[in-house]
C-alpha positions as CSV (number, residue, x, y, z in Angstrom):
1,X,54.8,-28.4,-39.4
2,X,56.8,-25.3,-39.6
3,X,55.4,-21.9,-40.6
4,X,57.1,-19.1,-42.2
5,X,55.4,-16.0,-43.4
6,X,56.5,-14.1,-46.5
7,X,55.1,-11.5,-48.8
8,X,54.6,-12.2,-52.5
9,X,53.1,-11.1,-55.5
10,X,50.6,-13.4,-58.1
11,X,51.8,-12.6,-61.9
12,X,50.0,-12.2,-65.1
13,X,50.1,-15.8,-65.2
14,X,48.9,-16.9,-61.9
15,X,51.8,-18.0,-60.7
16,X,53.0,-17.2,-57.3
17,X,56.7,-15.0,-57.0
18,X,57.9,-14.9,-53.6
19,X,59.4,-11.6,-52.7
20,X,62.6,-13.2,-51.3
21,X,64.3,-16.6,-51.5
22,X,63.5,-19.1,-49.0
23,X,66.4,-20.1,-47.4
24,X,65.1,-23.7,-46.7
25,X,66.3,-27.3,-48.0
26,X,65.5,-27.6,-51.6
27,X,63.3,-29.7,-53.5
28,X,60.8,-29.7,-50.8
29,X,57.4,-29.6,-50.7
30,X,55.6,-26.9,-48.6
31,X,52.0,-26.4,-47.7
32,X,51.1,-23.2,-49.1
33,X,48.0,-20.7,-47.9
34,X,47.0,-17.8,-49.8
35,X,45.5,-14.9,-48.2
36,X,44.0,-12.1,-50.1
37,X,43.2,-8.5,-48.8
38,X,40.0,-7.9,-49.6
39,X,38.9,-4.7,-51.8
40,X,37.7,-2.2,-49.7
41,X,34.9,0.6,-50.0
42,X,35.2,3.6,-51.2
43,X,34.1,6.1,-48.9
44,X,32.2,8.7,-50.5
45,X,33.4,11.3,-48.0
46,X,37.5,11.0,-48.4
47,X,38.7,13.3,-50.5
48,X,40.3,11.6,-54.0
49,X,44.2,11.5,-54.4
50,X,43.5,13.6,-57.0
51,X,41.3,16.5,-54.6
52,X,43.8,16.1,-52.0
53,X,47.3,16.7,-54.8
54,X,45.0,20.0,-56.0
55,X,44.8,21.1,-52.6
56,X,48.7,20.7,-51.6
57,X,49.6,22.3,-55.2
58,X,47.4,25.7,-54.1
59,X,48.9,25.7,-50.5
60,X,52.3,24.8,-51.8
61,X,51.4,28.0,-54.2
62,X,50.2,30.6,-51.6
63,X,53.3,29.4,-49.4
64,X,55.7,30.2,-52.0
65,X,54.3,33.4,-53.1
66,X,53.7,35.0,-50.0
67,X,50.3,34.4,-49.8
68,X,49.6,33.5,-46.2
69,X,47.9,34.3,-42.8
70,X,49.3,34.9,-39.9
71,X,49.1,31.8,-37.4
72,X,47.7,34.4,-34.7
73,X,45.1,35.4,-36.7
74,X,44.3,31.9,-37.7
75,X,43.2,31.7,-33.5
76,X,41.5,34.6,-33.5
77,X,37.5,33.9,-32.9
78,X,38.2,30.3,-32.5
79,X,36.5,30.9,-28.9
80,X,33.4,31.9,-30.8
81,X,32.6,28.9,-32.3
């Protein structure tokens, strides 16, 4: 048996669509194996997409209007820590 791996996608129906055709000799039968990610856990301690968009927007903000620090004085008293 030959194997070929391809990515697809299981439809409202249940039906399995193949990304791409299969380039194969029709009307054959094929051996097929379904492997499902499974769902992971959410960590607690990631930030949401939704924390981490509200962060870029206030960054994106003080970049734009001026509001920044210096990257020296970002450095300074990092020794002390």
């Amino acid at each position: 048996m030959k194997a070929i791996k391809v990515m697809a996608t299981i439809d409202d129906r249940g039906q399995l669509c193949i990304d791409k055709p299969l380039k194969l000799n029709r009307n054959s039968r094929v051996e097929v194996i379904v492997l499902i990610p499974e769902v992971t856990e959410i960590n607690e301690d990631e930030p949401s997409h939704e924390a981490i968009l509200a962060d870029f927007s206030q960054a994106w903000h003080e970049a734009m209007t001026g509001e920044t620090i210096p990257v020296a004085q970002i450095w300074d008293g990092i020794d002390d820590v």
